[in-house]
C-alpha positions as CSV (number, residue, x, y, z in Angstrom):
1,X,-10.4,-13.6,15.0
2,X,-8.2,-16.8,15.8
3,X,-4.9,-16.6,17.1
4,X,-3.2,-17.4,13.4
5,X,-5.1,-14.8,11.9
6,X,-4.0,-12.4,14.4
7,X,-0.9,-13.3,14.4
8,X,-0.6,-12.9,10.1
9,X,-2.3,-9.4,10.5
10,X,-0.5,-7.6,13.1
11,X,3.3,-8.8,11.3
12,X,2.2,-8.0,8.0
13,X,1.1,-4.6,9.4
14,X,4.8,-4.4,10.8
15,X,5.8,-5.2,7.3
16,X,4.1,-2.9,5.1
17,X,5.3,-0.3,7.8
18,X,8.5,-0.5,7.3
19,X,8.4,-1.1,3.9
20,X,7.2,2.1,3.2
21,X,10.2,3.9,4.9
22,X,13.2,2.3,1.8
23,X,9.7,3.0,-0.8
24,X,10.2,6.5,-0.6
25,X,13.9,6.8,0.4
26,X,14.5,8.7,-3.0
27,X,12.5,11.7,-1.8
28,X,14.5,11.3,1.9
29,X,18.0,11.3,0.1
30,X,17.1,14.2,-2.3
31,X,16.1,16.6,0.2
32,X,19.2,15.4,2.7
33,X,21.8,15.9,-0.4
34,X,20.5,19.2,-1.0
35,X,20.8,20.5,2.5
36,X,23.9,18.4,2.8
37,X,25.5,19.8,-0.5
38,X,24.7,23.5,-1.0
39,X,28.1,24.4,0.2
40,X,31.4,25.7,-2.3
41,X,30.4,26.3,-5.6
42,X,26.8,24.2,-5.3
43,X,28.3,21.6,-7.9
44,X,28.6,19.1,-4.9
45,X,32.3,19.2,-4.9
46,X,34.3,18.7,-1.4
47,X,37.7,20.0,-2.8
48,X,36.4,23.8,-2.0
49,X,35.3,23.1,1.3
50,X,38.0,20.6,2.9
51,X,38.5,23.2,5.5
52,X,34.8,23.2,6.8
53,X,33.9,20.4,9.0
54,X,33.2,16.7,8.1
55,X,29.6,16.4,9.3
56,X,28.8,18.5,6.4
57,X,28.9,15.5,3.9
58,X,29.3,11.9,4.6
59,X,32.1,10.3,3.8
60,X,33.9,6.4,3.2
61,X,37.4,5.3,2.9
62,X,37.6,2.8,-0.1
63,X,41.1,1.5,-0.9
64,X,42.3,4.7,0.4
65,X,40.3,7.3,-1.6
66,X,38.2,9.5,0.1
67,X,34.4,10.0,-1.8
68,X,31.6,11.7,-0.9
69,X,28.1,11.5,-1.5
70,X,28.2,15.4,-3.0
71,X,30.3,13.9,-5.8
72,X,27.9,11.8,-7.5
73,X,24.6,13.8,-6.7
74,X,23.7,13.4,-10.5
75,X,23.0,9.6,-10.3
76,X,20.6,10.1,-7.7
77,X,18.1,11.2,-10.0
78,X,17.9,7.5,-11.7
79,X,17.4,5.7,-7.7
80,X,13.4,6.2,-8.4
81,X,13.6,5.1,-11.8
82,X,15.6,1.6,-11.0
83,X,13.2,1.2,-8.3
84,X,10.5,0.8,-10.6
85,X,12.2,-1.4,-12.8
86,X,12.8,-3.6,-9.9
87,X,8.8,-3.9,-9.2
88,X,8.4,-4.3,-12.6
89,X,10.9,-7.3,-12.6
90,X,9.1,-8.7,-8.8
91,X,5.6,-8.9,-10.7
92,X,7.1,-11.1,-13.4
93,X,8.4,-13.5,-10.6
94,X,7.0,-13.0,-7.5
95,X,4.0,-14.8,-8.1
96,X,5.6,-17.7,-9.5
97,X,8.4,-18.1,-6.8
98,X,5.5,-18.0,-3.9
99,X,3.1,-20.5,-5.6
100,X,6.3,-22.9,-6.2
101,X,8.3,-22.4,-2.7
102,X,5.4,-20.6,-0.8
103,X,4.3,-17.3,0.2
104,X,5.6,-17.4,4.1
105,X,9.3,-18.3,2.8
106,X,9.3,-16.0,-0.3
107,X,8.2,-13.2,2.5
108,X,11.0,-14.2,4.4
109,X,13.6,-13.9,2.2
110,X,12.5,-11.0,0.8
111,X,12.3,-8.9,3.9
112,X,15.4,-9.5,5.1
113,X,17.1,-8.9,1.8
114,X,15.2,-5.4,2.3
115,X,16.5,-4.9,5.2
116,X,20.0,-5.3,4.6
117,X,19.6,-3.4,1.6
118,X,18.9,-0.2,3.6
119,X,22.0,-0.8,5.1
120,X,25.0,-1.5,1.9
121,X,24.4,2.7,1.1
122,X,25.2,3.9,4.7
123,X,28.7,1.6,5.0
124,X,29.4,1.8,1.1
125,X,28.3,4.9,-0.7
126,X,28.9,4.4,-4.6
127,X,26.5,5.3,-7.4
128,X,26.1,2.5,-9.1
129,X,26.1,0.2,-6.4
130,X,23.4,2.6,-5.0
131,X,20.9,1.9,-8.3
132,X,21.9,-1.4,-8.4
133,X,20.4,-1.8,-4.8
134,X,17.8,0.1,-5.4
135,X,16.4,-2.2,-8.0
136,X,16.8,-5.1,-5.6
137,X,14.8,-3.4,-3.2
138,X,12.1,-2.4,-5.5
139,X,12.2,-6.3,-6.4
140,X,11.9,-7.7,-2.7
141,X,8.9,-4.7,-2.5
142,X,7.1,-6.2,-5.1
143,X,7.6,-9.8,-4.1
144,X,6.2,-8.7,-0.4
145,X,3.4,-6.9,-1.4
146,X,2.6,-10.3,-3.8
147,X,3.2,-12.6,-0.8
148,X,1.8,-10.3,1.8
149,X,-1.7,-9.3,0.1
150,X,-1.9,-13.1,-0.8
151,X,-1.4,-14.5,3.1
152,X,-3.9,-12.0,3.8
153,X,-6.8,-12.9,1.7
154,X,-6.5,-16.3,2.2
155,X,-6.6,-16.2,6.2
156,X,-9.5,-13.7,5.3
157,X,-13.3,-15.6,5.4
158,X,-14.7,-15.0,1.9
159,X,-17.6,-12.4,3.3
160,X,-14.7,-10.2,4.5
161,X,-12.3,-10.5,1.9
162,X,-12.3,-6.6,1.0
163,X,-10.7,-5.7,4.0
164,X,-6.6,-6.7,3.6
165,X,-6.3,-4.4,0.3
166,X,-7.7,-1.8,2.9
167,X,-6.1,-3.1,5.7
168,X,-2.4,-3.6,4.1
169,X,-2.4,0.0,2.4
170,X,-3.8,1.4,5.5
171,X,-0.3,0.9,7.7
172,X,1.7,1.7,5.0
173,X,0.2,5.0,5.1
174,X,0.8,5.2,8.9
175,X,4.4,4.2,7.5
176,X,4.5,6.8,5.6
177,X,3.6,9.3,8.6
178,X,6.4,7.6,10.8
179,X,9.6,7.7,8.3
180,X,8.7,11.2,7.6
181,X,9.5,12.6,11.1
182,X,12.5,10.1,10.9
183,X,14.3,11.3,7.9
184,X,13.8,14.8,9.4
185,X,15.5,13.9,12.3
186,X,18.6,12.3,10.3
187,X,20.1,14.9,8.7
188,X,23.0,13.0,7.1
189,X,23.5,10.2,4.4
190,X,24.8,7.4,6.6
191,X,22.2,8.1,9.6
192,X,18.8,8.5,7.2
193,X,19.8,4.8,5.9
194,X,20.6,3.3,9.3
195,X,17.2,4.9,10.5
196,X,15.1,3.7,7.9
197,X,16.7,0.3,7.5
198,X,17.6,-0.5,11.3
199,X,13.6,-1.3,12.0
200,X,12.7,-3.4,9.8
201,X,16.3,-5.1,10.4
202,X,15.2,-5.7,14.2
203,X,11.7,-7.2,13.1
204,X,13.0,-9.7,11.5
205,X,12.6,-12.7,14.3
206,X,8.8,-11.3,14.9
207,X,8.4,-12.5,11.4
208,X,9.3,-16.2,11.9
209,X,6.1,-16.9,13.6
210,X,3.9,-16.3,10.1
211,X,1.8,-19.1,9.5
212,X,1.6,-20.1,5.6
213,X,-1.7,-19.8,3.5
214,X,-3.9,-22.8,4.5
215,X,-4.8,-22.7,0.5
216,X,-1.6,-23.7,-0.5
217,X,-0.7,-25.8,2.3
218,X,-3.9,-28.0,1.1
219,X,-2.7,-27.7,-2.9
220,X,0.5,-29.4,-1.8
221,X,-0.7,-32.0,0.4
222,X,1.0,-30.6,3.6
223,X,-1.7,-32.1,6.2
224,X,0.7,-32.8,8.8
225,X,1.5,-28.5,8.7
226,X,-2.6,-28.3,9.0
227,X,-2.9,-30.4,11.5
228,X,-0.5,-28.6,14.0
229,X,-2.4,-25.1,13.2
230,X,-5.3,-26.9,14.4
231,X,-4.1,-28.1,17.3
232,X,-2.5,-24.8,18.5
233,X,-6.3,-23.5,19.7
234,X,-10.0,-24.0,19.5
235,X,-10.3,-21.0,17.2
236,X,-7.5,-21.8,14.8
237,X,-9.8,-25.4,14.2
238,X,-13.0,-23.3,13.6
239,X,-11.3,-20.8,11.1
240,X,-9.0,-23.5,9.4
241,X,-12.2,-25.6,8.7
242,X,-14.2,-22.5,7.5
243,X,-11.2,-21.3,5.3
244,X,-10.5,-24.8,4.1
245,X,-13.8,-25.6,2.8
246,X,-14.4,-22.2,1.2
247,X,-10.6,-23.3,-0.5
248,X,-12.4,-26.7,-1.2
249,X,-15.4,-25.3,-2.8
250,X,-13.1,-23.4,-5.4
251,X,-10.9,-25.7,-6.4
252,X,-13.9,-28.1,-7.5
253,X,-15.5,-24.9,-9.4
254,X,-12.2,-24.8,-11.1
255,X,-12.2,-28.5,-11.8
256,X,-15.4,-28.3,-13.1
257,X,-15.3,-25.8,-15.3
258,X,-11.9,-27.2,-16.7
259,X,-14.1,-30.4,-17.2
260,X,-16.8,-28.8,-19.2
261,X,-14.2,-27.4,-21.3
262,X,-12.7,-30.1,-22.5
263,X,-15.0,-32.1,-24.7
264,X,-13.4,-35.3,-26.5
265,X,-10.3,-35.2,-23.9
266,X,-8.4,-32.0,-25.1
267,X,-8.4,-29.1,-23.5
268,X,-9.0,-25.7,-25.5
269,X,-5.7,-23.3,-25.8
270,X,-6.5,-20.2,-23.2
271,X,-5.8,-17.9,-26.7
272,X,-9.3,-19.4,-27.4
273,X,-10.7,-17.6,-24.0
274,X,-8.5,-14.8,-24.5
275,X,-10.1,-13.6,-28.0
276,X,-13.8,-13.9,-26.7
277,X,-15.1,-9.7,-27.1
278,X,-16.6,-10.2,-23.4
279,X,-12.7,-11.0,-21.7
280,X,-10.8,-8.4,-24.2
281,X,-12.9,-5.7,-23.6
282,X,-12.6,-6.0,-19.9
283,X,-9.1,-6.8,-20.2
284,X,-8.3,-3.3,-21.8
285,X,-10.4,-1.2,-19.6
286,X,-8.9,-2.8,-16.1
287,X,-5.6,-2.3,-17.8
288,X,-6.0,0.9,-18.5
289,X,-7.7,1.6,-15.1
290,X,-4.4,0.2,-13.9
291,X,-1.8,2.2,-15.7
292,X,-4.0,5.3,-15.1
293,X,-3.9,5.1,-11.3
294,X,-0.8,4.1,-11.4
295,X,0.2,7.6,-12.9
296,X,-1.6,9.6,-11.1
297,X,-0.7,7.8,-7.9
298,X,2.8,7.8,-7.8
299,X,2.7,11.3,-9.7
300,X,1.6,12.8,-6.9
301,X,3.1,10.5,-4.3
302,X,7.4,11.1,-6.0
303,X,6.5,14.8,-6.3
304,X,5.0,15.6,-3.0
305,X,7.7,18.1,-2.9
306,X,6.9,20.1,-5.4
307,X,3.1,22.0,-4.0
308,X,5.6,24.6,-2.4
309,X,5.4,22.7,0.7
310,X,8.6,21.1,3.2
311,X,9.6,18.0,1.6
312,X,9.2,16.5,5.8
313,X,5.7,18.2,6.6
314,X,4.0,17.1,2.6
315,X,5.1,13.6,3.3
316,X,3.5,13.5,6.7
317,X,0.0,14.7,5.1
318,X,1.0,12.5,2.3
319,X,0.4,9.6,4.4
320,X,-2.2,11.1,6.5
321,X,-4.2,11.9,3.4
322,X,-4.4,7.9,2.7
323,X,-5.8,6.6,6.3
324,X,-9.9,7.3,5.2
325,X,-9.1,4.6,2.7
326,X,-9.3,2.0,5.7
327,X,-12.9,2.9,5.9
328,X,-14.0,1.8,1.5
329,X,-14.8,-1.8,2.8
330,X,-17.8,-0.1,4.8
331,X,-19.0,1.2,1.3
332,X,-22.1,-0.8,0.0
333,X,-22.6,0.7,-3.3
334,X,-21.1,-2.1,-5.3
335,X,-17.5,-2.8,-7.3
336,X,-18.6,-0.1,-10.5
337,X,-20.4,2.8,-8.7
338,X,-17.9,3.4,-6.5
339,X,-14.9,3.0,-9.0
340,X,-16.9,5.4,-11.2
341,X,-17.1,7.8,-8.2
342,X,-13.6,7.3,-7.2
343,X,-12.1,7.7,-10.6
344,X,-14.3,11.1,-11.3
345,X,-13.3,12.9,-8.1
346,X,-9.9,12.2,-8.2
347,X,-9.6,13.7,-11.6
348,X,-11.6,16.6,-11.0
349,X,-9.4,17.0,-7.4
350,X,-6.3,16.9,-9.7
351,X,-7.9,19.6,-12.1
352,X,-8.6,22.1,-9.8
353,X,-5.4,21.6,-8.0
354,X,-3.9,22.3,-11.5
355,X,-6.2,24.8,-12.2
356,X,-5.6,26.6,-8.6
357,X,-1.8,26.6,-8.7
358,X,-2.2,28.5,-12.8
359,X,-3.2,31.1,-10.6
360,X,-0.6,31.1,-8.0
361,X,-3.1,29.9,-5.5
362,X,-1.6,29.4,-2.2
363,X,0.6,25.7,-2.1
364,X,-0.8,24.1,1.0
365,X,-4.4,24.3,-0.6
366,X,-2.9,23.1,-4.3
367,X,-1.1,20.2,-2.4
368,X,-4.4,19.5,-0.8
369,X,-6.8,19.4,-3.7
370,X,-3.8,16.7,-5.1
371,X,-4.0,14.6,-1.7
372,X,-7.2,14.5,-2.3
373,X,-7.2,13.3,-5.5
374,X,-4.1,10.5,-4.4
375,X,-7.1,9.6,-1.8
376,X,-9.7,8.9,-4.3
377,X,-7.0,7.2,-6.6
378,X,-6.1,5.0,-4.1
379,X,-9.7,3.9,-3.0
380,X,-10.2,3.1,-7.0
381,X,-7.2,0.7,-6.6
382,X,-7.9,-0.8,-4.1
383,X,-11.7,-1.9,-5.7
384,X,-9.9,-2.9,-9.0
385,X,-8.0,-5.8,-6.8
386,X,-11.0,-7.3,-6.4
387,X,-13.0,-6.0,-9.2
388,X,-10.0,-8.0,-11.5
389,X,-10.4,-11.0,-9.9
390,X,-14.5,-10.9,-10.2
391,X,-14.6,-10.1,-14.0
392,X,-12.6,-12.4,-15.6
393,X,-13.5,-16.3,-15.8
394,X,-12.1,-19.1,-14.1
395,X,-10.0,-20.8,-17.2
396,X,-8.0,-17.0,-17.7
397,X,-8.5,-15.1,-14.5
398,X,-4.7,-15.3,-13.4
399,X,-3.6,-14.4,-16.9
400,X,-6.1,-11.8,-17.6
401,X,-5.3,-10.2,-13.4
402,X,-1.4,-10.7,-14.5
403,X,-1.6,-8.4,-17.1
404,X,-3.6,-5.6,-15.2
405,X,-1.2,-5.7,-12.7
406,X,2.0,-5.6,-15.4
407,X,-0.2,-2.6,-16.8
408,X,0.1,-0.8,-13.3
409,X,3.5,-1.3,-12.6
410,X,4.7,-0.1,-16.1
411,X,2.7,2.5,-15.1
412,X,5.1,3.4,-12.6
413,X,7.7,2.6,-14.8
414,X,6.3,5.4,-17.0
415,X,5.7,8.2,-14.5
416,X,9.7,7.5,-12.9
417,X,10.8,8.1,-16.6
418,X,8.8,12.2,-17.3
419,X,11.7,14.6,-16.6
420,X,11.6,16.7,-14.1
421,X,10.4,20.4,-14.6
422,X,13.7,22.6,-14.0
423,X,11.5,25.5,-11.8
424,X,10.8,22.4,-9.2
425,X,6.8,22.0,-9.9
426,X,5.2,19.2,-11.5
427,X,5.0,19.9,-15.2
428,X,1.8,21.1,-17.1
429,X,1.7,18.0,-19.6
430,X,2.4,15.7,-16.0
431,X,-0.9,17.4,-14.4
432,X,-3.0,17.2,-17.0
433,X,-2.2,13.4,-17.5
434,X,-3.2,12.8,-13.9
435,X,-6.4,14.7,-13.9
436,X,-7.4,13.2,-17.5
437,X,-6.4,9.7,-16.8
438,X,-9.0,9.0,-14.0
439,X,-11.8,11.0,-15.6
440,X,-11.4,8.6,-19.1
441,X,-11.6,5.8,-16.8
442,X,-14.5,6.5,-15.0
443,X,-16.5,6.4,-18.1
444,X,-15.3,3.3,-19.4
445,X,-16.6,1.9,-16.3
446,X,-20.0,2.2,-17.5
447,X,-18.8,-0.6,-19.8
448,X,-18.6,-3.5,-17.2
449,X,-20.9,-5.3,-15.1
450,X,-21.7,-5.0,-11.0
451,X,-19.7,-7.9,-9.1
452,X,-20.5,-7.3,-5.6
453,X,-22.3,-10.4,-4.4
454,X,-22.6,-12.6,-7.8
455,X,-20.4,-16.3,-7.8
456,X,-17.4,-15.5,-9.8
457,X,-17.9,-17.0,-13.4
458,X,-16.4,-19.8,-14.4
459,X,-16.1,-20.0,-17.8
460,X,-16.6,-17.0,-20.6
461,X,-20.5,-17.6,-20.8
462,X,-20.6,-17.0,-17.4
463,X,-19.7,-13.5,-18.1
464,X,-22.0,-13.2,-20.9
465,X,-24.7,-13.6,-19.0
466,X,-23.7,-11.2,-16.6
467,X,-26.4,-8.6,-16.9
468,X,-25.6,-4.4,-17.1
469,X,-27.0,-3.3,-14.1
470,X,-30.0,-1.9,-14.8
471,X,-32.7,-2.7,-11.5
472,X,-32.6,-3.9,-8.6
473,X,-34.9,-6.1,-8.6
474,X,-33.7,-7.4,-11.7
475,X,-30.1,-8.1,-10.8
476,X,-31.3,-9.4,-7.6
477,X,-33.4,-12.3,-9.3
478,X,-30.5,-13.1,-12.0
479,X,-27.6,-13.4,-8.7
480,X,-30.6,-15.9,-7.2
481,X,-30.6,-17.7,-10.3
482,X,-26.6,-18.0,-10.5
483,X,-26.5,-18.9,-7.3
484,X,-28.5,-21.8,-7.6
485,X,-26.8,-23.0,-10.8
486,X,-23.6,-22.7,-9.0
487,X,-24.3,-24.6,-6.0
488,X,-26.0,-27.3,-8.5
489,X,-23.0,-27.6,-9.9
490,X,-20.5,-27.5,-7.6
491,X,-21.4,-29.9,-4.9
492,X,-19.0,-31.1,-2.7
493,X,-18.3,-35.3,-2.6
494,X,-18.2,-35.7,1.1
495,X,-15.9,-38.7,0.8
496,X,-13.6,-37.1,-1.4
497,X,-12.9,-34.4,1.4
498,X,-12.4,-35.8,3.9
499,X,-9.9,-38.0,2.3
500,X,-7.8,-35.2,1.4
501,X,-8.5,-34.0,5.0
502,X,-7.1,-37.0,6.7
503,X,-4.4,-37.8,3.9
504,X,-0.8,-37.8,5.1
């Protein structure tokens, strides 16, 4: 690996670790309130205890009133819920802001906003201005993870391209594992936000030295930006040149294919594309696939509490339970048979962890059967990021893998909204959504093609001729053919590329 590219991995690896810590904050606070709060008459008020001593409960002097956190433990409740809605509101605009300003500043801005937002709750702590930062931090989440998977894949080499959504996941897993010994050891409001905020907040010059994606540097013309990641090593010129050209190549499919749509001079309205059988079939099933996984995912994930396990210890595993994902890339069974085998264990792991717990089984091996379903949920989601970007032509692929992922995060949405069950466990109807969800999906998988190692299609009879998977031998001699209609078609003028090369 070249310098640049080692240098984007190992800071978005600090980023996605300490953006896990504020992700699951809500758990943190609820478990900190309700050892911080069971004093008096266990409604949370102070007025019964002024006597005992302050460390009980945290408190801030506001135009002379004195508040604490015990007196609005109510509005808590809603923290998870405005957090969605704040990554539901980052995948409307996230990708727009970073392909207009960039990804690297969009990052930027974004983490440090973050970070400061861990720290308003610990100096001012009011309910609504609690939720209200809440939702700005589940925006700047949504905008990283946008920014962050995007710098990745495009510092990525084309044959190795499966490993960021592996990669990325994989340290915020080990975040996970780190903020959960953290939390336990901050046993109050005001020092579980300074602890969880305070890292990221000292990162935040490490982060200056991100490159920005050599894909949109070249969209926008910025040679003179190119030039000086050349010139900073040896290595950096070899991978720029490789990434470059592999960011030529597409661009002239894309041009292409535009080309051949547009007969007479007008170009067709992507509504056309967008009613084709072929792209609304696939359109419904990854969406599905995406609000599915989404459930089950952060079903388990918001309610690790609830197996009968320490809130501190469950997380821990929580995260632990997520680190074999780092290992899917090394898979070579293909996009659909592993989704399909993803998807079916993870709802039958959810099953018999519901099934298990009916009988009062004992928690830590119901909370295990569930991590193991998360596990399996999360390898599935991590193949439908590439899977969405593989099935769906050229002319409609970022509508068509904008909607999948507005279909996961109002999944989340969904899943922060189910009311809580009032003995502490995850509800019946909850479970059995989780363990039906996946199982559904995995046989509407048998519905789409294999991806792995065919050109991505251009235009909607591209996908058309993709064939079901049926031999070998068969798909082997249909990729051969593609391939040789693709490169046919997608030469590269030499003079044209090297005058956008060497153009200032």
């Amino acid at each position: 690996m070249s310098p640049l590219q080692l240098s984007v991995y190992w800071r978005l690896s600090l980023v996605f670790f300490f953006t896990s810590f504020l992700f699951f904050l809500d758990i943190f606070t609820a478990a900190v309130v309700a050892a911080t709060c069971r004093h008096g008459n266990g409604t949370g008020n102070q007025s019964e205890a002024a006597g005992g001593p302050e460390s009980d409960a945290d408190w801030s002097t506001e135009s002379g009133n004195r508040d604490s956190v015990c007196g609005w433990t109510d509005w808590l409740s809603y923290g998870q819920t405005l957090y969605m809605v704040g990554m539901l509101l980052g995948s409307l605009v996230g990708g727009a802001m970073s392909d207009r300003y960039g990804k690297r500043p969009v990052l930027l801005v974004c983490v440090c906003v973050q970070a400061v937002c861990g720290l308003v709750p610990a100096v001012l702590p009011q309910p609504l201005l609690f939720l209200a930062i809440r939702c700005l931090t589940g925006v700047c989440c949504c905008c990283i993870n946008i920014c962050s998977f995007s710098l990745a894949v495009e510092w990525t080499p084309p044959a190795a391209r499966l490993w960021p959504p592996a990669f990325l996941p994989f340290c915020f897993s080990l975040g996970t594992m780190g903020g959960a010994p953290l939390a336990w050891l901050s046993p109050t409001w005001r020092q579980l936000h300074l602890s969880l905020a305070l890292p990221q907040l000292v990162c935040l010059p490490l982060y200056l030295s991100i490159p920005e994606s050599p894909r949109w540097l070249l969209l926008r013309r910025k040679t003179d930006v190119l030039d000086g990641y050349r010139d900073n090593s040896p290595a950096d010129k070899q991978c720029l040149d490789v990434l470059l050209d592999s960011a030529w190549s597409d661009l002239q499919k894309a041009t292409e294919a535009q080309k051949e749509l547009r007969p007479g001079g007008h170009a067709p309205s992507d509504i056309i594309h967008l009613r084709h059988p072929t792209v609304l079939q696939r359109l419904f099933i990854m969406s599905y696939l995406s609000a599915a996984s989404a459930l089950t995912y952060y079903g388990i994930c918001m309610n690790i509490g609830s197996f009968g396990v320490g809130v501190y210890s469950a997380q821990f595993f929580s995260g632990l339970s997520e680190a074999p994902c780092l290992l899917v890339p090394l898979a070579r069974l293909g996009r659909r048979p592993i989704s399909m085998l993803a998807l079916f264990l993870s709802g039958a792991a959810c099953f018999l962890s519901l099934l298990l717990s009916r009988y009062n089984a004992e928690p830590v091996l119901v909370m295990s059967l569930a991590l193991l379903g998360k596990l399996c949920i999360l390898a599935a989601v991590f193949i439908s990021i590439l899977y969405s970007i593989e099935l769906f032509p050229t002319v409609v692929r970022q509508r068509c893998v904008s909607v999948v992922n507005l279909c996961f995060r109002l999944g989340c949405l969904v899943n922060s909204l189910v009311p809580p069950n009032p003995n502490g466990a995850i509800s019946l109807a909850a479970m059995v959504v989780y363990s039906s969800g996946p199982i559904m999906g995995c046989g509407l998988c048998l519905l789409l093609p294999e991806t792995s190692g065919v050109p991505l299609p251009d235009s909607v009879e591209d996908c058309v001729r993709q064939p079901r998977p049926r031999s070998h031998a068969g798909a082997l001699m249909w990729t051969r053919k593609l391939v040789s209609s693709q490169t046919r078609k997608t030469e590269i003028l030499p003079a044209e590329k090297d005058d956008t090369h060497t153009r200032d």
